[in-house]
C-alpha positions, 0 to 999 in steps of 0.5 A, a space after each residue: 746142824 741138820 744132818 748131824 742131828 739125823 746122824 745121831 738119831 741113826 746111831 741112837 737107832 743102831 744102838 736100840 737094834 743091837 740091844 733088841 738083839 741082845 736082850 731077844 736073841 731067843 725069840 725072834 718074832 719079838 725082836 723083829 716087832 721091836 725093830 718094826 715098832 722103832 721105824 714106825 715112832 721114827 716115821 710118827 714122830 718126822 711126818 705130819 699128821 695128816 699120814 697114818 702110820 699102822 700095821 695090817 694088810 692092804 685090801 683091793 676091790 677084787 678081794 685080793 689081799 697083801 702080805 702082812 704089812 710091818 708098817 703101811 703109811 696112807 692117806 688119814 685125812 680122807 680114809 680110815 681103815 677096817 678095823 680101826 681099833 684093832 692094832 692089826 688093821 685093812 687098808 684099801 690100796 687106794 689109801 695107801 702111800 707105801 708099804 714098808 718092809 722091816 728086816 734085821 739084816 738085807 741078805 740075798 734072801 731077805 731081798 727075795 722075800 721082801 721083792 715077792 712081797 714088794 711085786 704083790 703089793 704094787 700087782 694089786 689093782 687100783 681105782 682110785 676115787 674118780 671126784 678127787 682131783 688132788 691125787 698127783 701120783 697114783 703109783 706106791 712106794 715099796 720100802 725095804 727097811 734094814 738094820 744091818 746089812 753088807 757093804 754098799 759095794 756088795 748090795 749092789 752085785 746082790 741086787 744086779 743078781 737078784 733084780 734080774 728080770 724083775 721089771 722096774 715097776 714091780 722093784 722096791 724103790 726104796 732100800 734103807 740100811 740106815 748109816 750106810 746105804 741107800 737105793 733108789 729103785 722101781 717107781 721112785 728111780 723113774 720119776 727121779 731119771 725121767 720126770 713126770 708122764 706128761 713134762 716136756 723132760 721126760 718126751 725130751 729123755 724118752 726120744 734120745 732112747 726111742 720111747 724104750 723106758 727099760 732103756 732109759 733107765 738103764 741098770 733100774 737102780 742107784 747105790 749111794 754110799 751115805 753112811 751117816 747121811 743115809 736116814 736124812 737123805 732117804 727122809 728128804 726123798 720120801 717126804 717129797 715123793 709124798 708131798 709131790 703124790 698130793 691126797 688119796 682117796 679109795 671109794 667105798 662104791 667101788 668095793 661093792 659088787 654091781 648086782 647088790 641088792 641093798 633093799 627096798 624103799 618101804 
C-alpha cells in the first residue's frame, strides 16, 4: 500500500497548489513561498532528523555565494548555519547535500533560470573537512522541484534543447513534476550508469566506451513517465543517494585567510 500512500499525498499536494494559486493569484511572491514551504514540511516530515531542512544562501571559502536557495537540505549533525535563528540562513557548501529549486510550473524558461542557478551552485568550490573519513560522495545534488508542468513527452524535447552544451556535471540531477514525471540528470544519472569512481563496473563501462564519459552517458538524462508514482519514486532515489553520500562536514579553518592575525598570548 506504500505507493498508494505516496499517491495520495501527491494529489493532496496537487490540491494545495491549485488552491494557493486560487487564493494568491494577485501576489505571486506569496504564492511561490507557499508552494516552497509545502516541499519543504514534505521533505521534514519523510527524511530523518539528522538532515536540516532550511532557506538561505550557501556560502564557499572563496567568498562566493549562490542564488537564493527556496530549500537546501545538509548535513545538521556535524554543521550549523550562520544565522541560525534567522529564517533566511548561510550554509557553507561543504554542509550542504543538495540544493532545491521550487517552481509553479517547468516551462523553457523556468528550466533556464533554474540551469543558471543549478551551474552556479555545483561551480562553487569545495574542501571538505580533511579529519572526516565518513563522506562517500563529495558532489551535490540540484533539484527542480514543479508543480505543473507539460507532458513527459514534450519535457523532454525542451531538455534536448535546453541541455545542449551544458556539461553533465553542471545539469539538475533532478527534475520532479509530482504526479507526472520524473528526470534523472547530471551527477545523479552518472553514478546510476556508471557506478562509483573507483567500482570494477564503471572501469568495465567506461572501457567498452574509451574511457569518454560524455559517451558513456550518452543523451545525459532519463524521462520517466510515473504519474502517481512519481513522489514515491523520486523519494526512494534521493533518500539513497543520501544515505550512499554518508556525513559532511566543512572546516571553519578553511574559511580563514592564512595571514590572519588572531592576536597575541599575553
Amino acid at each position: 500500500m506504500l505507493h498508494k500512500y505516496f499517491e495520495d499525498i501527491s494529489s493532496e499536494l496537487e490540491r494545495k497548489s491549485q488552491a494557493v494559486r486560487e487564493y494568491f493569484r494577485t501576489h505571486k511572491p506569496s504564492a511561490g513561498a507557499n508552494r516552497e514551504g509545502m516541499v519543504a514540511s514534505f521533505l521534514e516530515e519523510y527524511l530523518p532528523d539528522k538532515y536540516a531542512i532550511s532557506s538561505g544562501l550557501i556560502l564557499s571559502k572563496d567568498g562566493d555565494f549562490s542564488n537564493q536557495a527556496d530549500i537546501i537540505v545538509a548535513d545538521r549533525m556535524s554543521n550549523a548555519p550562520l544565522f541560525g535563528e534567522d529564517n533566511e540562513k548561510i550554509w557553507l557548501v561543504e554542509s550542504v547535500y543538495s540544493l532545491i529549486e521550487v517552481k509553479t510550473q517547468l516551462t523553457p524558461s523556468t528550466l533556464r533560470d533554474s540551469l543558471e542557478k543549478c551551474q552556479k551552485f555545483k561551480s562553487l568550490p569545495r574542501e571538505y573537512a580533511s579529519d572526516f573519513g565518513r563522506q562517500n560522495i563529495k558532489e551535490s545534488l540540484f533539484v527542480l522541484w514543479a508543480f505543473e508542468g507539460p507532458s513527459s513527452g514534450k519535457i523532454k524535447e525542451n531538455l534536448e534543447v535546453e541541455l545542449a552544451g551544458v556539461p553533465h556535471d553542471k545539469r539538475p540531477d533532478f527534475i520532479v513534476v509530482p504526479g507526472s514525471t520524473l528526470v534523472r540528470a547530471g551527477h545523479y544519472y552518472e553514478l546510476s550508469k556508471l557506478g562509483q569512481e573507483s567500482s570494477p563496473h564503471r572501469a568495465q563501462t567506461l572501457a567498452e566506451f574509451g574511457g569518454n564519459v560524455e559517451l558513456a552517458l550518452g543523451t545525459g538524462f532519463e524521462v520517466n513517465e510515473l504519474k502517481g508514482n512519481t513522489l514515491l519514486a523520486w523519494l526512494v532515489w534521493y533518500s539513497s543517494w543520501l544515505h550512499a553520500a554518508g556525513e559532511r562536514r566543512a572546516s571553519l579553518n578553511n574559511y580563514v585567510p592564512q595571514d590572519l592575525i588572531w592576536g597575541q598570548v599575553v
